[in-house]
C-alpha positions as CSV (number, residue, x, y, z in Angstrom):
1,X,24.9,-6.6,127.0
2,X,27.3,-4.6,129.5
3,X,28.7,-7.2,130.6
4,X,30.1,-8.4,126.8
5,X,31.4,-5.2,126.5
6,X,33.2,-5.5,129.9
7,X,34.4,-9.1,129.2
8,X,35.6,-7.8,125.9
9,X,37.5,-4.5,127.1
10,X,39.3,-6.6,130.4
11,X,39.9,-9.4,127.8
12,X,41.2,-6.8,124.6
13,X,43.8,-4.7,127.6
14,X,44.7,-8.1,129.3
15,X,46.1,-9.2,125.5
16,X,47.7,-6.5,124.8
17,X,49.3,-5.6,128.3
18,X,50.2,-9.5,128.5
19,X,52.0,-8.7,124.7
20,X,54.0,-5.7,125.6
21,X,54.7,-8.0,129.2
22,X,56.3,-11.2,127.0
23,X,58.2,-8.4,124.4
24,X,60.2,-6.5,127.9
25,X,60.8,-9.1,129.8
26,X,62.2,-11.8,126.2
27,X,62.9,-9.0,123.2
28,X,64.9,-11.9,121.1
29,X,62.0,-14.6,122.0
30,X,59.3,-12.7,121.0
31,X,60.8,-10.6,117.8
32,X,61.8,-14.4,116.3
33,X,58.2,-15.4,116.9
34,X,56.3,-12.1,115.7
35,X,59.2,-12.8,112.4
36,X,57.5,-16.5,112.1
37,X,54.2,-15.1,112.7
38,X,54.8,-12.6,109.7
39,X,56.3,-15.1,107.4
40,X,53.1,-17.4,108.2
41,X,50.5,-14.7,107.5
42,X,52.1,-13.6,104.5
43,X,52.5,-16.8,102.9
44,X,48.5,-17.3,103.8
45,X,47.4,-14.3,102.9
46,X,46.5,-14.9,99.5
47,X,44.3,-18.3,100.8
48,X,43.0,-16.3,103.6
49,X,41.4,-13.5,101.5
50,X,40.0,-16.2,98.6
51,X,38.3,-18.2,101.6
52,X,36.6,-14.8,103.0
53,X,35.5,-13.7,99.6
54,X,33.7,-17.1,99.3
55,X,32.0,-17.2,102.3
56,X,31.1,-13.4,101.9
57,X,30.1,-14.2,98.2
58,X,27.9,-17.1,99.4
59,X,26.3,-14.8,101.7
60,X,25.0,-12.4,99.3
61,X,23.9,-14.8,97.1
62,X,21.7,-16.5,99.9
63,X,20.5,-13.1,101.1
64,X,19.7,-12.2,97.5
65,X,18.1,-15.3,96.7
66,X,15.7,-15.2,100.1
67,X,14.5,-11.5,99.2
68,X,13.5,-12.5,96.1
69,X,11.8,-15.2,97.0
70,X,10.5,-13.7,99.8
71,X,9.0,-10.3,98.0
């Protein structure tokens, strides 16, 4: 268990300080990918949230169907 959370936490800060690395040292190359990044998730954002709701929806149903089974 401590050792997920210290994978995690070295593996979160390495991300991030490897981000703010790539933006300093190429500002043009990285704001033109975060802009194609932005495009992309916008233009899936709609799909994205209809594909969660299903698996979440599915989910509930299961769960509701095994407690009444199960009771």
């Amino acid at each position: 268990m401590v050792f997920a959370f210290v994978a995690f936490a070295l593996l979160s800060t390495v991300t991030v300080g490897l981000i703010f690395v790539y933006y300093a040292r190429r500002p043009g190359h990285a704001e033109a990918r975060l802009s194609d990044l932005r495009d992309r998730l916008v233009r899936a954002g709609p799909a994205v949230f209809a594909i969660v709701s299903v698996v979440v929806g599915v989910f509930l149903i299961i769960d509701g169907a095994t407690g009444l089974v199960g009771s």
